[in-house]
PDB file of N, CA, C and O in Angstrom:
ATOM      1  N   UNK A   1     -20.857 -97.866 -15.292  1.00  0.00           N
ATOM      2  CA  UNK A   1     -20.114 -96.765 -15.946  1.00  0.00           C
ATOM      3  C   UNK A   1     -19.931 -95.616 -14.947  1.00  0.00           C
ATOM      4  O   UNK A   1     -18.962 -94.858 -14.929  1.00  0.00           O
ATOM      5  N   UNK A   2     -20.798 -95.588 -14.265  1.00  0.00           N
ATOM      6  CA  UNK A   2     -20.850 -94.287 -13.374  1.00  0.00           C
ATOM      7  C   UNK A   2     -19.364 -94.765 -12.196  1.00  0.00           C
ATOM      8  O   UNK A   2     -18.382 -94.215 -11.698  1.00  0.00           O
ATOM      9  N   UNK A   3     -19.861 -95.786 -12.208  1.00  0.00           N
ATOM     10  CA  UNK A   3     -18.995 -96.164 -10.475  1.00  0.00           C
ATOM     11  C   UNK A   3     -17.310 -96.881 -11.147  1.00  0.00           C
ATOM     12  O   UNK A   3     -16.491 -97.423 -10.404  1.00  0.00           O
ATOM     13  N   UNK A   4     -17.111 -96.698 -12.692  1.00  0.00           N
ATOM     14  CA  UNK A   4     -16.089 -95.995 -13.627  1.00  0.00           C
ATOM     15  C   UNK A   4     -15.994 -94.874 -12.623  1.00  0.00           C
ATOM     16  O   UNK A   4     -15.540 -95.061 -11.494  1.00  0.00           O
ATOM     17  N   UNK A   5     -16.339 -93.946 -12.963  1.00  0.00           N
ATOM     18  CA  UNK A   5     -16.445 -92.167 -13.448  1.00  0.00           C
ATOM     19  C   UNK A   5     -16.023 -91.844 -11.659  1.00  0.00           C
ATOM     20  O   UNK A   5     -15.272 -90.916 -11.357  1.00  0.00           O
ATOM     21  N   UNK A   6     -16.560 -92.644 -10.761  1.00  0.00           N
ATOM     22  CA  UNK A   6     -16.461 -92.725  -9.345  1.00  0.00           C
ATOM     23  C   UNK A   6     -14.462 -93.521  -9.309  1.00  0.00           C
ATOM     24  O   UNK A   6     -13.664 -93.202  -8.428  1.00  0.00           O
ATOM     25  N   UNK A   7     -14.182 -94.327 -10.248  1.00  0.00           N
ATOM     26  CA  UNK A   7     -12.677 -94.379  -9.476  1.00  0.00           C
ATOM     27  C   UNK A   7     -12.189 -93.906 -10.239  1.00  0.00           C
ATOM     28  O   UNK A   7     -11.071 -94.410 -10.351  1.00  0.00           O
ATOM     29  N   UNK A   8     -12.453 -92.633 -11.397  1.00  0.00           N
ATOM     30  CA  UNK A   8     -11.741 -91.973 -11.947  1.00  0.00           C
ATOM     31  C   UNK A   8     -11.481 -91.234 -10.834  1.00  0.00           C
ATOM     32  O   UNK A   8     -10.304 -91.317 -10.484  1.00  0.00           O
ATOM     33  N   UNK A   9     -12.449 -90.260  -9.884  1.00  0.00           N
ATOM     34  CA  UNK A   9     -11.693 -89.578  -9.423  1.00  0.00           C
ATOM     35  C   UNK A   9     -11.408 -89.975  -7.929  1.00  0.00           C
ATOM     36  O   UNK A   9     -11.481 -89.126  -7.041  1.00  0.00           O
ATOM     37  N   UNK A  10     -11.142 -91.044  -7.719  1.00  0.00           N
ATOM     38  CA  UNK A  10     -10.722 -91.696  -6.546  1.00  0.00           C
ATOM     39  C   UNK A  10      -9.079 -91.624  -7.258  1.00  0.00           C
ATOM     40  O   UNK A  10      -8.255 -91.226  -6.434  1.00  0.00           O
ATOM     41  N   UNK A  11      -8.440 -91.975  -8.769  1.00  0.00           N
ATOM     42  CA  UNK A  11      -7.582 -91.614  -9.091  1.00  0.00           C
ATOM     43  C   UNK A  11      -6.635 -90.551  -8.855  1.00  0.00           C
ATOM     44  O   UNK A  11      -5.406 -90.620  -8.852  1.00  0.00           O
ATOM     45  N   UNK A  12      -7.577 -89.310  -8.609  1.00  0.00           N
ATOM     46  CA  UNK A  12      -7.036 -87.755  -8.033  1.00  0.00           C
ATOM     47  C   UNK A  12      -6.993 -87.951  -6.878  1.00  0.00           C
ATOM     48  O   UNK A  12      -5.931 -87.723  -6.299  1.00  0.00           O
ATOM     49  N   UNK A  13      -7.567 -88.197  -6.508  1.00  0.00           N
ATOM     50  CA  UNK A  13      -7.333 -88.790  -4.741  1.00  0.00           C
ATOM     51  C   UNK A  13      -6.032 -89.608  -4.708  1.00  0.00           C
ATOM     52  O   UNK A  13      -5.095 -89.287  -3.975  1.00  0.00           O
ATOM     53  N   UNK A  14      -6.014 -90.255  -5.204  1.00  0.00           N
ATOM     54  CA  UNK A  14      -4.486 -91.220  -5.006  1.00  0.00           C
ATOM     55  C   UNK A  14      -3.287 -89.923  -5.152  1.00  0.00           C
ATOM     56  O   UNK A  14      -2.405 -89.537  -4.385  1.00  0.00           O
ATOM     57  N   UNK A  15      -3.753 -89.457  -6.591  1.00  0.00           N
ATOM     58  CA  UNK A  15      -2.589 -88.461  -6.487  1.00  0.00           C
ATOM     59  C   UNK A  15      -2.040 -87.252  -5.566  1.00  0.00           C
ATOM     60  O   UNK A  15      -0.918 -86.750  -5.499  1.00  0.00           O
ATOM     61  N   UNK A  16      -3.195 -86.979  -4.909  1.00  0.00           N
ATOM     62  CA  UNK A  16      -2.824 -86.120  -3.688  1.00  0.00           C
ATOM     63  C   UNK A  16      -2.157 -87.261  -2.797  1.00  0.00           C
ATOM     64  O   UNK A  16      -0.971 -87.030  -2.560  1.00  0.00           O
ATOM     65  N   UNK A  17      -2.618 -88.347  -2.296  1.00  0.00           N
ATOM     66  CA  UNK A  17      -1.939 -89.417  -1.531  1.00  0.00           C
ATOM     67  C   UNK A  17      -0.661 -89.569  -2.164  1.00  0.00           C
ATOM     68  O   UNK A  17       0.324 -89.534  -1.426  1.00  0.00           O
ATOM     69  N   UNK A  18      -0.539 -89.690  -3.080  1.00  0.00           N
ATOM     70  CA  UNK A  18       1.096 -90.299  -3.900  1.00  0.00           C
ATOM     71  C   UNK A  18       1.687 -89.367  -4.056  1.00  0.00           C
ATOM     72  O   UNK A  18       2.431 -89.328  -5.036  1.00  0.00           O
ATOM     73  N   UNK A  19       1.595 -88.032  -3.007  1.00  0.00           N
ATOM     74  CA  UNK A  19       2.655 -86.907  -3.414  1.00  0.00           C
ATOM     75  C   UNK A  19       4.281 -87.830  -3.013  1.00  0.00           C
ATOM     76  O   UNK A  19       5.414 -87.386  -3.198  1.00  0.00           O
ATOM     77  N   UNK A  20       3.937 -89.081  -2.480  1.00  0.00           N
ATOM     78  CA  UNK A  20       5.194 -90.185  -2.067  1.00  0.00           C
ATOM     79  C   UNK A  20       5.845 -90.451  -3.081  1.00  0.00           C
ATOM     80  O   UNK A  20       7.071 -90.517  -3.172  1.00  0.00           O
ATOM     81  N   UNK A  21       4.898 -90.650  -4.063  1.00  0.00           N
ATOM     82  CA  UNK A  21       5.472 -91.320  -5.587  1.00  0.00           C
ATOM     83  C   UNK A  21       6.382 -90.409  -6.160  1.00  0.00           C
ATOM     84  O   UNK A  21       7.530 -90.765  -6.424  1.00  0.00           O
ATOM     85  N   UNK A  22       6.035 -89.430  -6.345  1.00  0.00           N
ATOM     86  CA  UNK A  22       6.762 -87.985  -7.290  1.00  0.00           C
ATOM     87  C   UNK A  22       8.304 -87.941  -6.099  1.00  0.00           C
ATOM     88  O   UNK A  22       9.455 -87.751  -6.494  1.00  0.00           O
ATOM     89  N   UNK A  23       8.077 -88.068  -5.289  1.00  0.00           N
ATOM     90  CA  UNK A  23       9.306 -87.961  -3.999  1.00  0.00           C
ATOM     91  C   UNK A  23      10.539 -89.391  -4.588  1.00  0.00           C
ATOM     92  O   UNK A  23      11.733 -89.494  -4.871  1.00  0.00           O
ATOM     93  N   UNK A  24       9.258 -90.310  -4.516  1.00  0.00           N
ATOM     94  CA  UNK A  24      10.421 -91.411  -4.696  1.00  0.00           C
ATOM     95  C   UNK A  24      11.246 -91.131  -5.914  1.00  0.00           C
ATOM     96  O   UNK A  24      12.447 -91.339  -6.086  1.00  0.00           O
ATOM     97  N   UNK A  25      10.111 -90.474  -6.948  1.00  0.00           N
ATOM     98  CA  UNK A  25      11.230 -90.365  -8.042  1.00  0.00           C
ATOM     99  C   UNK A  25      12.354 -89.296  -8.256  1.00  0.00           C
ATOM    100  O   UNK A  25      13.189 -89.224  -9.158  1.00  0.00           O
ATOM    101  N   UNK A  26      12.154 -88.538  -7.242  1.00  0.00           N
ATOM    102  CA  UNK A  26      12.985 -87.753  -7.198  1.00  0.00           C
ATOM    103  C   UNK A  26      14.214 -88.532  -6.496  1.00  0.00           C
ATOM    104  O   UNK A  26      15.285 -88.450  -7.098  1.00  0.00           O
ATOM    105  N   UNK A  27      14.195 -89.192  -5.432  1.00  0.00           N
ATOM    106  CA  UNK A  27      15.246 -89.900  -5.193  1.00  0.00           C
ATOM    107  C   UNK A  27      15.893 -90.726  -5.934  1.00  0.00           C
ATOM    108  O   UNK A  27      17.117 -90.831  -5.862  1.00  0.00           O
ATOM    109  N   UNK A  28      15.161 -91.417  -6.741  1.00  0.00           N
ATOM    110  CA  UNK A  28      15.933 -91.932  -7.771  1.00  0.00           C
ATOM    111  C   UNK A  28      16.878 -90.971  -8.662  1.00  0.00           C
ATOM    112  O   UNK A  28      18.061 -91.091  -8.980  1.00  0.00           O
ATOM    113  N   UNK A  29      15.895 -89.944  -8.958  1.00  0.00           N
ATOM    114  CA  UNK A  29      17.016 -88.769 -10.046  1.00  0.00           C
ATOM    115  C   UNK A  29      18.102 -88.476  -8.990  1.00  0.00           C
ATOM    116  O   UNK A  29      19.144 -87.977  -9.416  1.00  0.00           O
ATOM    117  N   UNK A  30      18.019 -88.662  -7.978  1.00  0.00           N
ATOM    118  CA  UNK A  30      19.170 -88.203  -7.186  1.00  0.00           C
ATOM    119  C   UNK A  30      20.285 -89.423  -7.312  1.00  0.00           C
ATOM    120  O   UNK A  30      21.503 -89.242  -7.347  1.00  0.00           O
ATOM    121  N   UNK A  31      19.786 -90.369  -7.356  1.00  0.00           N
ATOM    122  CA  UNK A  31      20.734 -91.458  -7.525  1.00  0.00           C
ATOM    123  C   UNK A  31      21.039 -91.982  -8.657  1.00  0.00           C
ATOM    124  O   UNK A  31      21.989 -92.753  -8.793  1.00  0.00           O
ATOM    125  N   UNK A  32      20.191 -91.586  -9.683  1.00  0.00           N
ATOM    126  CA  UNK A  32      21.227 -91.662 -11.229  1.00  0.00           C
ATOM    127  C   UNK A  32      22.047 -90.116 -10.786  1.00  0.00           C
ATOM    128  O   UNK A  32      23.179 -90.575 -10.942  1.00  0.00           O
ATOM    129  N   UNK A  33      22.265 -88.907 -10.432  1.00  0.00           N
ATOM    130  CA  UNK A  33      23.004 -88.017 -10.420  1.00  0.00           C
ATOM    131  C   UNK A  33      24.376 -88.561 -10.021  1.00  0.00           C
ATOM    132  O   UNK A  33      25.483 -88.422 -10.541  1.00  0.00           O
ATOM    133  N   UNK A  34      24.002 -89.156  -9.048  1.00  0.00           N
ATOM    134  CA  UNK A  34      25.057 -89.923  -8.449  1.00  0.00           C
ATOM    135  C   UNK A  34      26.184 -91.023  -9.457  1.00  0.00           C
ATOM    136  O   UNK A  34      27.412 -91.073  -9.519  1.00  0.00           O
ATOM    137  N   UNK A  35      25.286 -91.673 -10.031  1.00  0.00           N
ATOM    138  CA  UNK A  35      25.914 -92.847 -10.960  1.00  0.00           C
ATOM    139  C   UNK A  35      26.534 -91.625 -11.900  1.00  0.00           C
ATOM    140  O   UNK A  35      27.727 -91.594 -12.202  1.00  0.00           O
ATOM    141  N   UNK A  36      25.683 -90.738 -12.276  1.00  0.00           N
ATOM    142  CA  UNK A  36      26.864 -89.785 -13.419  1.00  0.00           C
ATOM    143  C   UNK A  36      28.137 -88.948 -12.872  1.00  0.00           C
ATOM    144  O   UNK A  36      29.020 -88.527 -13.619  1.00  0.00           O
ATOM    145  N   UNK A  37      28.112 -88.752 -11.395  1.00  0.00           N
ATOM    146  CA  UNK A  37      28.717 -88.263 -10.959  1.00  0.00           C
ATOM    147  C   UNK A  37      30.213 -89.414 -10.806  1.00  0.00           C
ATOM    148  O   UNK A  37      31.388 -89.098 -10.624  1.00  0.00           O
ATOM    149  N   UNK A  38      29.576 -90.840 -10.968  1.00  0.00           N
ATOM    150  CA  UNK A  38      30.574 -91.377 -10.435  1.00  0.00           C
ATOM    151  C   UNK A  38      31.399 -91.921 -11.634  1.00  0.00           C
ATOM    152  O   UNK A  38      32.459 -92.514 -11.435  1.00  0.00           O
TER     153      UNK A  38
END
């Protein structure tokens, strides 16, 4: 349970690492902008 509680916050850790992820999705919103644009 503990070593749970240990990749909970290995989880927050990812999320500082995956500031990539939030990016990618922003590129995507950029490219549905696009599809509405088109």
């Amino acid at each position: 349970m503990k070593q749970a509680h240990k990749h909970g916050r290995g989880s927050g850790d990812n999320l500082l690492g995956g500031r990539s992820q939030p990016m990618r999705l922003g590129v995507f919103t950029h490219s549905k902008t696009e599809v509405s644009d088109g």
